[in-house]
Backbone as JSON Lines, residues from 0, in Angstrom:
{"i":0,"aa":"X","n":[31.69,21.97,-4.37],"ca":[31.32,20.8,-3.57],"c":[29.93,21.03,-2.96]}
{"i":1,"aa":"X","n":[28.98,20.3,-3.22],"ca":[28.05,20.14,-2.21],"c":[28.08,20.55,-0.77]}
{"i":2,"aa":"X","n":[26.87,21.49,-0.64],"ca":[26.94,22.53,0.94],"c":[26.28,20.36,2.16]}
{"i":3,"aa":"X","n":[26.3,19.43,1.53],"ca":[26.13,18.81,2.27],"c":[26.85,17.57,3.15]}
{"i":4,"aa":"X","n":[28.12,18.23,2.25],"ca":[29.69,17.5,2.36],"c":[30.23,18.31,3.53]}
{"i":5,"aa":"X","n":[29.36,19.87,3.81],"ca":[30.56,20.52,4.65],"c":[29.79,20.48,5.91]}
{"i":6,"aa":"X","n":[30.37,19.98,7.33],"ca":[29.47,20.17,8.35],"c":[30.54,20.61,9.65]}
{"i":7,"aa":"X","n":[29.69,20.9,10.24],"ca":[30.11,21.67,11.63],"c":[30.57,20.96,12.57]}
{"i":8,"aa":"X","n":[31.16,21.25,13.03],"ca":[32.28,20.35,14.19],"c":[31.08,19.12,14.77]}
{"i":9,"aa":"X","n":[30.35,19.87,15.53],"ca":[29.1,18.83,16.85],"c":[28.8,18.08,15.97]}
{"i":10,"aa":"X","n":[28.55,18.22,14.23],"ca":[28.01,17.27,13.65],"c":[28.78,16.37,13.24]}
{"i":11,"aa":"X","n":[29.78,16.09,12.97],"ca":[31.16,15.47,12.74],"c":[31.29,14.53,13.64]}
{"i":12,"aa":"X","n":[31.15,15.21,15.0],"ca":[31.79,14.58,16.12],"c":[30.53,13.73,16.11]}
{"i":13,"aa":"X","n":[29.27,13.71,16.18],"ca":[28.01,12.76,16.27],"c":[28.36,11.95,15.63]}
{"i":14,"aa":"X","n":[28.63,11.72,14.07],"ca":[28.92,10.84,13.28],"c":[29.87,10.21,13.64]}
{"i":15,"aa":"X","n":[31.44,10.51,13.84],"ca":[32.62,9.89,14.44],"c":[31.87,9.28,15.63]}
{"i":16,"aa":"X","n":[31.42,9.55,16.76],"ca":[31.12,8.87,17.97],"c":[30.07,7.95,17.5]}
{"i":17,"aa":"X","n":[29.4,7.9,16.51],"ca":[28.37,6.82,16.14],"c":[29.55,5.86,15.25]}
{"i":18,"aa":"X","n":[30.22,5.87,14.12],"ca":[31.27,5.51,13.68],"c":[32.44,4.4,14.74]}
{"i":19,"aa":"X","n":[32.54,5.15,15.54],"ca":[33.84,4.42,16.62],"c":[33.02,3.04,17.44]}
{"i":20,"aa":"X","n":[31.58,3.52,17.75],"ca":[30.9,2.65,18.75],"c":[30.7,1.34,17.33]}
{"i":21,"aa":"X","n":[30.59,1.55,15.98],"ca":[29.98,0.66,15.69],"c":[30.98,-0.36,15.41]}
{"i":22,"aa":"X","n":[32.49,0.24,14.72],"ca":[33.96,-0.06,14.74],"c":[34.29,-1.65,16.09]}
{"i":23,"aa":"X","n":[33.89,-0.98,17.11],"ca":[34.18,-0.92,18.37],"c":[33.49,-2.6,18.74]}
{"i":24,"aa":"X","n":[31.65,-2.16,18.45],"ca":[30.93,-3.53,18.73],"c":[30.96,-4.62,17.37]}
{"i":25,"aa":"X","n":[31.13,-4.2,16.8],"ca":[31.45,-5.03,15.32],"c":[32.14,-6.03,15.31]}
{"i":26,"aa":"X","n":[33.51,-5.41,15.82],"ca":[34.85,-6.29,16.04],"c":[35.6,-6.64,14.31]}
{"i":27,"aa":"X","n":[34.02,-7.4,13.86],"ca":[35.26,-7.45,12.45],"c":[35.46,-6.34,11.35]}
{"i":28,"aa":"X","n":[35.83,-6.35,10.47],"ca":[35.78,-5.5,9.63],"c":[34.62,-5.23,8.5]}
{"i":29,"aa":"X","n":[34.34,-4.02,8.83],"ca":[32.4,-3.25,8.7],"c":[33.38,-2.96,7.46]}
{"i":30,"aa":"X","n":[31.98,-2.98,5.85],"ca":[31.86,-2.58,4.87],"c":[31.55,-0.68,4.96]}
{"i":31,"aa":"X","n":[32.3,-0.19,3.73],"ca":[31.64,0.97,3.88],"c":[30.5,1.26,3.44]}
{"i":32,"aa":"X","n":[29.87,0.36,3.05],"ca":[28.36,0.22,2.59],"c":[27.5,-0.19,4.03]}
{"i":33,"aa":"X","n":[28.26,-1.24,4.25],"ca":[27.26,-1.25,5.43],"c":[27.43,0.09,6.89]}
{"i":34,"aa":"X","n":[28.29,0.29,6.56],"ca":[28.31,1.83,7.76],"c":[27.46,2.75,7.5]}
{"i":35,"aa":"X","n":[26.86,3.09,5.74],"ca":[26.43,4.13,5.13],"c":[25.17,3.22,5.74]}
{"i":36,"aa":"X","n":[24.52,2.07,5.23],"ca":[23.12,1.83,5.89],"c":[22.69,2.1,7.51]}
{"i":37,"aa":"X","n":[24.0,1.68,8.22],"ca":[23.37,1.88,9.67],"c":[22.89,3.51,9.5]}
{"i":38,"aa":"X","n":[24.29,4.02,9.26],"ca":[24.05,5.49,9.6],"c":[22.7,6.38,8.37]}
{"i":39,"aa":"X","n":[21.93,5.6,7.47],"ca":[21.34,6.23,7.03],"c":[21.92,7.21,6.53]}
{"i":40,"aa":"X","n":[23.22,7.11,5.85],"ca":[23.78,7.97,4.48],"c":[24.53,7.67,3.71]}
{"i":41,"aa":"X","n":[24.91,8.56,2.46],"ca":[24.77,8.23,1.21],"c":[26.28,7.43,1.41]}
{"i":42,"aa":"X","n":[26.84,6.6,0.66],"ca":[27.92,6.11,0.61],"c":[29.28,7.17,0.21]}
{"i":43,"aa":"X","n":[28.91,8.24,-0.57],"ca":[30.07,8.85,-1.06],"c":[30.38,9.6,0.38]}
{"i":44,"aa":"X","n":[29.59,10.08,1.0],"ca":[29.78,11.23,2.29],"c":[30.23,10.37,3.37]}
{"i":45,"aa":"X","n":[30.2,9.0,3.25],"ca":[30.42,8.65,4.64],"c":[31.48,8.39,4.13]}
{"i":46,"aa":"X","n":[32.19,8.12,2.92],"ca":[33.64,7.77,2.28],"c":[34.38,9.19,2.75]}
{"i":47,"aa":"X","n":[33.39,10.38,3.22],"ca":[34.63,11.79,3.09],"c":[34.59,11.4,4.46]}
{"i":48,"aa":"X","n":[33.64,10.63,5.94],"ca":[33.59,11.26,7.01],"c":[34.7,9.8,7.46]}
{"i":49,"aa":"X","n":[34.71,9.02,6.8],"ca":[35.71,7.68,7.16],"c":[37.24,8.16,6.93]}
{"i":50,"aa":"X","n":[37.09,9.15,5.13],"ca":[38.43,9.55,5.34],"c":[39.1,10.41,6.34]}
{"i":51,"aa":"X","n":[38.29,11.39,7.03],"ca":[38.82,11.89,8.06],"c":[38.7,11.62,8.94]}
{"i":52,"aa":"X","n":[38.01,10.37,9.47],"ca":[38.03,9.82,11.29],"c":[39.05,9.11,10.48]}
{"i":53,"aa":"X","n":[40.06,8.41,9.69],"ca":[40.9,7.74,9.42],"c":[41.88,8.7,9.91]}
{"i":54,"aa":"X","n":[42.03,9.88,9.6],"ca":[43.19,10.94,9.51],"c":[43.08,10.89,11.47]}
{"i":55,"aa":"X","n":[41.97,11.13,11.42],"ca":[41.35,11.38,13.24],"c":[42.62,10.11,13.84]}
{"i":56,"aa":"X","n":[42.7,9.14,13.46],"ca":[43.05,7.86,14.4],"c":[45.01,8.01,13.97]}
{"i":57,"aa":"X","n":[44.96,8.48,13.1],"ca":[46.2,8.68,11.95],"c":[47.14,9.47,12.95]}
{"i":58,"aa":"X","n":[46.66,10.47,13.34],"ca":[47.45,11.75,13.93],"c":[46.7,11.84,15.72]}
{"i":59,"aa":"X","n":[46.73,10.89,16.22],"ca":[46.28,10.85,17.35],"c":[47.4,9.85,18.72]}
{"i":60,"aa":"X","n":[47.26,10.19,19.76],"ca":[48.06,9.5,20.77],"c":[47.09,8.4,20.98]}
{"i":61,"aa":"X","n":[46.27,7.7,20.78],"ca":[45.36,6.72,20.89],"c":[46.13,5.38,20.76]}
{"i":62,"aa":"X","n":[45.65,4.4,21.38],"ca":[46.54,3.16,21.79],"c":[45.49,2.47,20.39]}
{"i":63,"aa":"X","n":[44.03,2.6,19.85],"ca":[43.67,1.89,18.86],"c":[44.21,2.41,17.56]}
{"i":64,"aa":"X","n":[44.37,1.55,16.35],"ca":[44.48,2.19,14.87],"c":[43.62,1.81,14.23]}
{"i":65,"aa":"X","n":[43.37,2.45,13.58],"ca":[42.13,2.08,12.46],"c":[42.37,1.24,11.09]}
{"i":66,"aa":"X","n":[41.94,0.39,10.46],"ca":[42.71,-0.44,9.29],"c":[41.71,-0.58,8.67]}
{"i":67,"aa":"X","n":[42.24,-0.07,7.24],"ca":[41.04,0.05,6.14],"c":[41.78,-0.98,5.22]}
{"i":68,"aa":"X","n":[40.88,-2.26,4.62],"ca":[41.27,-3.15,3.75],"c":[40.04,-2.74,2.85]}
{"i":69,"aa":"X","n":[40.47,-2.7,1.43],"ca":[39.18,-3.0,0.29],"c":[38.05,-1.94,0.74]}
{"i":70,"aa":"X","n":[38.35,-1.33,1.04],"ca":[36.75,-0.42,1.82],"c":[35.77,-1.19,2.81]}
{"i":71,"aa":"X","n":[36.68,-2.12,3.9],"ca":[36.12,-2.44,5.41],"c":[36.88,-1.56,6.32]}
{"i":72,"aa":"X","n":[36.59,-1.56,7.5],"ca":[37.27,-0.81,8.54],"c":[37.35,-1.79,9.71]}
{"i":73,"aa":"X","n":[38.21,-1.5,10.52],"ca":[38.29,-2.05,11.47],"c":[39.62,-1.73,12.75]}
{"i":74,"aa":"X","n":[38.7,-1.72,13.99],"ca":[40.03,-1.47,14.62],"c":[41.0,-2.62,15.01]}
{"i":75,"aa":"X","n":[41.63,-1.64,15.83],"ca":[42.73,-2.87,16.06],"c":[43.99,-2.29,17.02]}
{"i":76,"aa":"X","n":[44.67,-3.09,17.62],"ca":[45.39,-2.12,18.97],"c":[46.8,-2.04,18.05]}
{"i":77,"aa":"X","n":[47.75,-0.5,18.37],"ca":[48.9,-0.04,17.86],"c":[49.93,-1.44,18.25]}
{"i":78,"aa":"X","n":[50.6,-1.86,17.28],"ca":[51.54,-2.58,17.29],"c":[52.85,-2.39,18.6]}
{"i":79,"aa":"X","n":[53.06,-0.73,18.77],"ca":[53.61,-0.68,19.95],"c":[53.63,-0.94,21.75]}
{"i":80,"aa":"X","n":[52.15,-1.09,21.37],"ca":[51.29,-1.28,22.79],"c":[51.07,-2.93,23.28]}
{"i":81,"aa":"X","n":[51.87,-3.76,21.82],"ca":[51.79,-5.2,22.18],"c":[52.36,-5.59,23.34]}
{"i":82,"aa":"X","n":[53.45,-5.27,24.07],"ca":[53.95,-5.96,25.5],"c":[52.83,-5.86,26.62]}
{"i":83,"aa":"X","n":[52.08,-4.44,26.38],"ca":[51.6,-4.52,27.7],"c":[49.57,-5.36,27.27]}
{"i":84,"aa":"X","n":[49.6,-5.9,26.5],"ca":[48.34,-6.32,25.96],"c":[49.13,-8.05,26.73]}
{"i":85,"aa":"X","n":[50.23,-8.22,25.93],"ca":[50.47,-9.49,25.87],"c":[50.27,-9.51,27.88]}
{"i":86,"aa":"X","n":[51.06,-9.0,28.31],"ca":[50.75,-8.62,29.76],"c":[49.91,-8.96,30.38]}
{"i":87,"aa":"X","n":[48.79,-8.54,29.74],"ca":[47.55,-8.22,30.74],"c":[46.72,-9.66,30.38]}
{"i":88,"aa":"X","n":[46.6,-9.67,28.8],"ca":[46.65,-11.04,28.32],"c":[47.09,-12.72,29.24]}
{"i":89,"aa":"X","n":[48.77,-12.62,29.08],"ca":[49.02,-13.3,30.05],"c":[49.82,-14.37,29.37]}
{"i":90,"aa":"X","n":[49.35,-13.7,27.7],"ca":[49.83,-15.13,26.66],"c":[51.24,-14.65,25.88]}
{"i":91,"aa":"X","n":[51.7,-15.54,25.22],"ca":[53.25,-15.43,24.77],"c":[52.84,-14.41,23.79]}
{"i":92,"aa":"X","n":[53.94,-13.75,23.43],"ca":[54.02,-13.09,22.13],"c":[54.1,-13.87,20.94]}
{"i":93,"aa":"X","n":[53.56,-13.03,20.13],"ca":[53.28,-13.45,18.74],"c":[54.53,-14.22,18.52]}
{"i":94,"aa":"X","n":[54.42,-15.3,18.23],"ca":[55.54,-16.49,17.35],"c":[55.95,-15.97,16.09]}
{"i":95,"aa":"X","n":[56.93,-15.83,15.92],"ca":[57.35,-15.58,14.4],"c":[57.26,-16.64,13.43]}
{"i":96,"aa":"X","n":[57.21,-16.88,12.22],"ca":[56.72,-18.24,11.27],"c":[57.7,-18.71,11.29]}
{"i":97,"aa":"X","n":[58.06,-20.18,10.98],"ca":[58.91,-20.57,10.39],"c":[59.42,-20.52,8.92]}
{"i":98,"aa":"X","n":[60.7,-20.48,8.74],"ca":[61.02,-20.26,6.91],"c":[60.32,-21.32,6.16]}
{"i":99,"aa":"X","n":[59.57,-22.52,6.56],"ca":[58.69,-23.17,5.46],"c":[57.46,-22.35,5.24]}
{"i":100,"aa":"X","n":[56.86,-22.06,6.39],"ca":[55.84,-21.2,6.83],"c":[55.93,-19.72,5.88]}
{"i":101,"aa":"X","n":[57.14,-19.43,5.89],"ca":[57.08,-18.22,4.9],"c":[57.26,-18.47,3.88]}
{"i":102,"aa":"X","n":[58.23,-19.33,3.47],"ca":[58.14,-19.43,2.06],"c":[56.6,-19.5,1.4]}
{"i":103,"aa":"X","n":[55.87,-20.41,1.96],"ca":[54.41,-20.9,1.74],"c":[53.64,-19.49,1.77]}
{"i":104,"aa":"X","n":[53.94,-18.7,2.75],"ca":[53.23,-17.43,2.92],"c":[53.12,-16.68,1.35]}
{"i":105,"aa":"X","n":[54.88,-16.69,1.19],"ca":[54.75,-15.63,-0.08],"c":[54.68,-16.19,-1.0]}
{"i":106,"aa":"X","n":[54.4,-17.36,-1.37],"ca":[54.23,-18.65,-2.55],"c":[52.41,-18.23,-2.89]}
{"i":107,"aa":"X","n":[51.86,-18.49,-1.95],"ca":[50.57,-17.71,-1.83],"c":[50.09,-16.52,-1.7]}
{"i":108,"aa":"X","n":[50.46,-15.85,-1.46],"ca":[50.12,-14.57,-1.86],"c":[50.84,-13.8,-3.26]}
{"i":109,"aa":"X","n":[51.73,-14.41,-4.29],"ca":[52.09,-13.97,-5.55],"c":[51.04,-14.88,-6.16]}
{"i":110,"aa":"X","n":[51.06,-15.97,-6.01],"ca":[50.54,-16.97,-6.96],"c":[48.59,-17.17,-6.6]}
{"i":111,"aa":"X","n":[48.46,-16.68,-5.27],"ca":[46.82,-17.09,-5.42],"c":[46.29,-16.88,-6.47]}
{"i":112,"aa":"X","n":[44.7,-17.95,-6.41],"ca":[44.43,-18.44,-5.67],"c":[45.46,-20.1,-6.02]}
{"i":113,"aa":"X","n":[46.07,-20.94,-5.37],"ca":[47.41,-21.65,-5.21],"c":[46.77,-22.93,-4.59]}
{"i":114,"aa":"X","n":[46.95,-23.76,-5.38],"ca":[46.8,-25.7,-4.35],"c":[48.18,-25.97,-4.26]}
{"i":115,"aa":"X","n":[48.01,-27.2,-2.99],"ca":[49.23,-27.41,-2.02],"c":[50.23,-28.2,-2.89]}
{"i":116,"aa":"X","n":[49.38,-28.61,-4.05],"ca":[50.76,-29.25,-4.95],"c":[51.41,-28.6,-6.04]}
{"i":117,"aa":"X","n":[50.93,-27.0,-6.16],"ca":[51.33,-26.24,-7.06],"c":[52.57,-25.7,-5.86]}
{"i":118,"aa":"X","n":[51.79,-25.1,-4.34],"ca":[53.09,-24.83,-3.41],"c":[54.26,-26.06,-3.25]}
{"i":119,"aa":"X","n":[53.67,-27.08,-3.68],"ca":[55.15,-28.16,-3.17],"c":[55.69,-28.24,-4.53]}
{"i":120,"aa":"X","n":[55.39,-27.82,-5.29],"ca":[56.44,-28.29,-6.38],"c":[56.96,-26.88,-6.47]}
{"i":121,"aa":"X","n":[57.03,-26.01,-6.03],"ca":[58.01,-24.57,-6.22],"c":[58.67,-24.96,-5.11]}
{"i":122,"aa":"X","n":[58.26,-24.96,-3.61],"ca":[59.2,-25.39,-2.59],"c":[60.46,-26.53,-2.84]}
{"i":123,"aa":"X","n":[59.41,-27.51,-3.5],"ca":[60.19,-28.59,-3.6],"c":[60.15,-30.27,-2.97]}
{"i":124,"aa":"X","n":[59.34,-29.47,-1.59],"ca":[59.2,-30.45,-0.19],"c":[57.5,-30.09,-0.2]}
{"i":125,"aa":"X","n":[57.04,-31.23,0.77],"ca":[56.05,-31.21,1.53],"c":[55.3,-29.48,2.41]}
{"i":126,"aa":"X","n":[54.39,-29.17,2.25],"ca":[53.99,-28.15,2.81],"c":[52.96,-28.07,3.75]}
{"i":127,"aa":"X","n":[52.28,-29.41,4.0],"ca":[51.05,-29.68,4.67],"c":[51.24,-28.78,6.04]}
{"i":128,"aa":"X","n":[52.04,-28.86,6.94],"ca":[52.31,-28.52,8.12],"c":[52.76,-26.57,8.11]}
{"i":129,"aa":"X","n":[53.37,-25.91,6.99],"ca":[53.48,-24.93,6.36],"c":[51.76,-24.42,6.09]}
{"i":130,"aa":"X","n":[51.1,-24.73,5.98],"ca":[49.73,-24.07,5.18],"c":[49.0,-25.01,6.71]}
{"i":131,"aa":"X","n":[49.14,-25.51,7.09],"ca":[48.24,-25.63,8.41],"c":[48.58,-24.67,9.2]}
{"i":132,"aa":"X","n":[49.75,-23.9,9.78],"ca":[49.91,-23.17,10.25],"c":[49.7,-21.8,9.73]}
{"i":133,"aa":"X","n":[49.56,-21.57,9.03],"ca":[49.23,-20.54,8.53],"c":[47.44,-20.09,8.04]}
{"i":134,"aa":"X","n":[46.99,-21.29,7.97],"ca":[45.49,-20.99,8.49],"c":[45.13,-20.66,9.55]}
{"i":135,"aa":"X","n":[45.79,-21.54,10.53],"ca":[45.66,-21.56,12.18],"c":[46.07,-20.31,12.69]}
{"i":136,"aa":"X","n":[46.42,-19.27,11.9],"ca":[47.2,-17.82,12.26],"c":[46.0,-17.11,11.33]}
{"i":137,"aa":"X","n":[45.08,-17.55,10.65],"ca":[44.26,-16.71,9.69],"c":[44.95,-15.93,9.05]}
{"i":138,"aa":"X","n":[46.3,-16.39,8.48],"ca":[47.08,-15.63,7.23],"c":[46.39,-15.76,6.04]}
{"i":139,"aa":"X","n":[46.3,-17.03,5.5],"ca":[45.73,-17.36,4.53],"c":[44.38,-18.44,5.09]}
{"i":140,"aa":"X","n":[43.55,-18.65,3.72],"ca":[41.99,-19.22,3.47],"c":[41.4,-20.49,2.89]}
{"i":141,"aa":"X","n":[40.93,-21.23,2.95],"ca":[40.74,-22.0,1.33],"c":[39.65,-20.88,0.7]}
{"i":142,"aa":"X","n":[39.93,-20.79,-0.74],"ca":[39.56,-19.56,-1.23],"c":[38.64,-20.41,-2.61]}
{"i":143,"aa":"X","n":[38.42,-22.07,-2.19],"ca":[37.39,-22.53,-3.58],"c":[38.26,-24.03,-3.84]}
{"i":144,"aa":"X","n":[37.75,-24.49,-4.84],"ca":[38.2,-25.58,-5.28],"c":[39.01,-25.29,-6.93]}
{"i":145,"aa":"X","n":[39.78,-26.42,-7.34],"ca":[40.41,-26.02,-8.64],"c":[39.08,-27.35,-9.45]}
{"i":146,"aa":"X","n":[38.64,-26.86,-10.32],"ca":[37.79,-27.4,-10.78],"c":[38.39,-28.89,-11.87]}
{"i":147,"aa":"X","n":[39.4,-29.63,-11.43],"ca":[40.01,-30.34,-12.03],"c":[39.52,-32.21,-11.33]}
{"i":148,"aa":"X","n":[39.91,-33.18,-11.4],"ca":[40.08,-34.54,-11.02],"c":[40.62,-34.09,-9.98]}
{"i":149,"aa":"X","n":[39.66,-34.7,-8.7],"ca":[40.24,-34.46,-7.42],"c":[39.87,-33.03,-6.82]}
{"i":150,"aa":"X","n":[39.25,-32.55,-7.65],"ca":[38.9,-30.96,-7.2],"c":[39.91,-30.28,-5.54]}
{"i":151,"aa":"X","n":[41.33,-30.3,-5.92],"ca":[42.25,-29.99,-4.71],"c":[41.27,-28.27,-4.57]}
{"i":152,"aa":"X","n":[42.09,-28.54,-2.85],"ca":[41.83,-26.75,-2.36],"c":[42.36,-25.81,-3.25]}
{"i":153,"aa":"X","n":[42.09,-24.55,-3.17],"ca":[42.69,-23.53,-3.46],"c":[43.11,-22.65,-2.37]}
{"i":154,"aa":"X","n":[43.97,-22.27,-1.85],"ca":[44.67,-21.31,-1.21],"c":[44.84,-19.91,-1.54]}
{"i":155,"aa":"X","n":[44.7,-18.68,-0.72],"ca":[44.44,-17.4,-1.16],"c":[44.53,-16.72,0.58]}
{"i":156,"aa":"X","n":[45.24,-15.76,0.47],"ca":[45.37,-14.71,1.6],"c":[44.56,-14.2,2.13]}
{"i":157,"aa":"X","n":[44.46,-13.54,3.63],"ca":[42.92,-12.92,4.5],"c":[42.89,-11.91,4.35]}
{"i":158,"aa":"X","n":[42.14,-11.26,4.91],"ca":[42.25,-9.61,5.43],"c":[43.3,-9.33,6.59]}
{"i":159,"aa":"X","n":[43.22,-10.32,7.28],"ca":[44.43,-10.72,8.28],"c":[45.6,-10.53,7.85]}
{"i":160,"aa":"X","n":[46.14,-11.27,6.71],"ca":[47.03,-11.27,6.11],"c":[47.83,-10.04,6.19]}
{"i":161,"aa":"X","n":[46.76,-9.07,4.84],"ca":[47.35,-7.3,4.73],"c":[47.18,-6.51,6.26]}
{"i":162,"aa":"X","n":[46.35,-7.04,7.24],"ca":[46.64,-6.04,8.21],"c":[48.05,-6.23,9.01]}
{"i":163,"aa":"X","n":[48.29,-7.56,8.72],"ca":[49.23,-7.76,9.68],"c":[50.66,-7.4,9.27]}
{"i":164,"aa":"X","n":[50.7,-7.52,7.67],"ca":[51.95,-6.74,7.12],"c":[51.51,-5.21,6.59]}
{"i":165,"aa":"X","n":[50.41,-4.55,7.21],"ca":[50.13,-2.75,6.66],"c":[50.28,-2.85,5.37]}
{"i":166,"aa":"X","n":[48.87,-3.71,4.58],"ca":[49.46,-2.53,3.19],"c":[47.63,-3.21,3.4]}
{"i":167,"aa":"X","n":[46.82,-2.0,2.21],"ca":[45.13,-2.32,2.03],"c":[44.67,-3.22,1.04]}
{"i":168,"aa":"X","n":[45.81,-3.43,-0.22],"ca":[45.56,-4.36,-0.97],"c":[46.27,-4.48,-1.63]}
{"i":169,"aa":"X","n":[46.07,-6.35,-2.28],"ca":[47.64,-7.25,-2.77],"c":[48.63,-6.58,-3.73]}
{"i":170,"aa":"X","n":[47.94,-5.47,-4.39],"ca":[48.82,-4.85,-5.55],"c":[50.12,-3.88,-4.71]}
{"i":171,"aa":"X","n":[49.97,-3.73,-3.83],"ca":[50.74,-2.9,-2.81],"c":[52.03,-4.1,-2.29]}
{"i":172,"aa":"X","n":[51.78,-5.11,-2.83],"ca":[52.85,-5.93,-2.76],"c":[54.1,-5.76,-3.4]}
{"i":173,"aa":"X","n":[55.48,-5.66,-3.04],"ca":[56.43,-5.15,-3.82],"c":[56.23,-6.3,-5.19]}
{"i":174,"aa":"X","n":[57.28,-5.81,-6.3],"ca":[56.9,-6.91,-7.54],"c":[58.04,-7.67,-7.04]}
{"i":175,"aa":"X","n":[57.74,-9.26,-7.28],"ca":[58.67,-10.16,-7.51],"c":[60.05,-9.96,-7.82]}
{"i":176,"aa":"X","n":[60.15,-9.05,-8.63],"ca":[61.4,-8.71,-9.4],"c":[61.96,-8.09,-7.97]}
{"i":177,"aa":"X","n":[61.41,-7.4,-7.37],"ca":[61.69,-6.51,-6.86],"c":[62.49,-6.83,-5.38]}
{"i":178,"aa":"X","n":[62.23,-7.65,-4.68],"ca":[62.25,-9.02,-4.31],"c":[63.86,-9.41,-3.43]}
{"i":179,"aa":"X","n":[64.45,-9.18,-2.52],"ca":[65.98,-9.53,-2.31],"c":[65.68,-10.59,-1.22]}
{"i":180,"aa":"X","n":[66.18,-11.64,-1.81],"ca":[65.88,-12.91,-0.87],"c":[68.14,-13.16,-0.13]}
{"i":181,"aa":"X","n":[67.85,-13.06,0.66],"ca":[69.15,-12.91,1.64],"c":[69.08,-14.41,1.77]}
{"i":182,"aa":"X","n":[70.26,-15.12,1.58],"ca":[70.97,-16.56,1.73],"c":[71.46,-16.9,2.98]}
């Protein structure tokens, strides 16, 4: 390995503390390309110094977690620490979807990118109010047009989406088959 992969604690820690602040003022989710430009280095080395401030946030008592989608980063507060956020906040807890709302959820995310009359004819029913809510939650996107008569939306999942169910990308989705839908 390259003697420029291996560095010394103080230097680590410079990078991580430059790393966390930028995480931190960013808010959304930073490319690992664009982390390598701020910081003026090469993309593969900041891929070894991300994988271990990842491990850093991984194995830590820290109330933030770190969430890597597609090679962005971004923080974000531990799921356990939600009562006392909602708390301080002041606002209700997260609403759970409704079963149109999910069905629509996972209708779109097997099938993206998905228009609302490809989701209503698997549902069966109307979905307008199903896929409004679920934008309004930044689950899913309009992700383009279908290039047909009428050029309808296309529908397609966020980054939101995978952070909010933990997985980094759609293939990490169990398979269809796989699938136990409870009656």
């Amino acid at each position: 390995m390259n003697d420029r992969f291996i560095l010394n604690k103080a230097i680590k820690d410079k990078f991580f503390s430059a790393i966390e602040s930028l995480l931190f003022v960013h808010g959304d989710p930073i490319s690992l390309k664009d982390i390598s430009v701020v910081l003026g280095e090469e993309v593969d080395f900041v891929r070894l110094l991300m994988d271990e401030f990842e491990l850093l946030y991984e194995n830590s008592n820290r109330g933030l977690k770190l969430f890597k989608i597609d090679d962005k980063y971004q923080f974000g507060t531990k799921p356990e620490n939600e009562k006392y956020i909602v708390k301080l906040l002041k606002t209700n807890q997260r609403q759970s979807l409704s079963q149109a709302a999910i069905e629509t959820l996972s209708i779109i995310s097997y099938k993206q990118p998905v228009t609302r009359v490809e989701i209503e004819e698997i549902r069966g029913v109307r979905s307008d109010k199903a896929i409004q809510t679920l934008l309004d939650k930044d689950l899913i996107k309009e992700s383009g047009r279908l290039e047909v008569i009428g050029r309808p939306i296309l529908y397609g999942t966020t980054d939101n989406f995978l952070k909010q169910f933990g997985i980094e990308r759609l293939e990490e989705l169990p398979a269809l088959e796989d699938v136990q839908i409870d009656d």
